[in-house]
N, C-alpha and C positions, 0 to 999 in steps of 0.2 A: 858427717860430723854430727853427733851427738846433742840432742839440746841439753842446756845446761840447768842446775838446779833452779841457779840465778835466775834464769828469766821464768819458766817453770814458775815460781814464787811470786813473781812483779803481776805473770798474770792472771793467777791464783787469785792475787789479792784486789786485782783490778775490777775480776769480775764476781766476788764475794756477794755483792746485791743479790746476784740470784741466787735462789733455794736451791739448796740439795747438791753442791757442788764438790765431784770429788776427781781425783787425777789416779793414772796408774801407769805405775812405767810398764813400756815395752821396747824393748830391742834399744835403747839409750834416748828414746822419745817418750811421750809422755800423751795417754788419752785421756779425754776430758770428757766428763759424764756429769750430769744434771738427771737428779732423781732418778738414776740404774740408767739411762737414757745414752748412749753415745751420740755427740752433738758435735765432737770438732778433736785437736789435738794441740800439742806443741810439735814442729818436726822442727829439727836444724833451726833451732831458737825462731820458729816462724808462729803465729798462731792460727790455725786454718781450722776453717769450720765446712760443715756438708751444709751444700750449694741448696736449700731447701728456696722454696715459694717465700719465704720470709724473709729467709737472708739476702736474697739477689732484690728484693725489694729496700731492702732496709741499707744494704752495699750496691749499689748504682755506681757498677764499672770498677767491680774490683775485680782482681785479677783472680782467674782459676790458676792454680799450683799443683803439683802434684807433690805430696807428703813424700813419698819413695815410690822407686822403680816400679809400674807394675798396679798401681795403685788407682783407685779414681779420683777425679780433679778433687778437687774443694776449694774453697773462696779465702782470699787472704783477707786478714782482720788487721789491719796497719790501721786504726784509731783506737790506740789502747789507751789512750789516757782520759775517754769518759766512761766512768765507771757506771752511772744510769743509762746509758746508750748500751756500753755493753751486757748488762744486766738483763735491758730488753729484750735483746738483740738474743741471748744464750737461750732465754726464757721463750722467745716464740721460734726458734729453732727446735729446741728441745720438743715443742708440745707439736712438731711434722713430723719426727722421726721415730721409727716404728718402738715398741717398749722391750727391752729384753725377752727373748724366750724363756718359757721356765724350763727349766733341766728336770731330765725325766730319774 
């Protein structure tokens, strides 16, 4: 099942505190990028982030999911509705995971 624009939007707007935040559809989901940085996604209206040193500290016993088939876990983000938590939370994720390669 596809995520939808709807929520796609709710958590766009949720975690707006942080710099640099952009989304891009793939395959009817949705990736989530903080300053070129891949840090998490929308799958199946879920919002999942990579399971960094930051995130398992800051999510204390949230659940690994896996986005699709195939795929590696990531951490489910089920407290959407504080926007300064999330904000954090995008923010010290984003500054563990590796920066984009540049294209040759």
């Amino acid at each position: 099942m596809p995520s939808s624009k709807v929520y796609l939007d709710y958590i766009l707007d949720q975690i707006s505190h942080a710099e640099g935040i952009t989304a891009r559809p793939m395959m009817g989901e949705y990736l989530l990028y903080s300053s070129g940085r891949l840090f998490g996604g929308v799958y199946d209206d879920r919002f999942l982030i990579k399971p960094t040193k930051s995130a398992k500290k800051m999510l204390p016993g949230a659940q690994y999911e896996l986005p699709y088939e195939g795929a590696k876990e990531m951490l489910l983000v089920d407290i959407t509705d504080d926007r300064e938590f999330l904000a954090r939370l995008v923010e010290a994720v984003s500054a563990e995971v590796p920066a984009p390669k540049k294209r040759k």
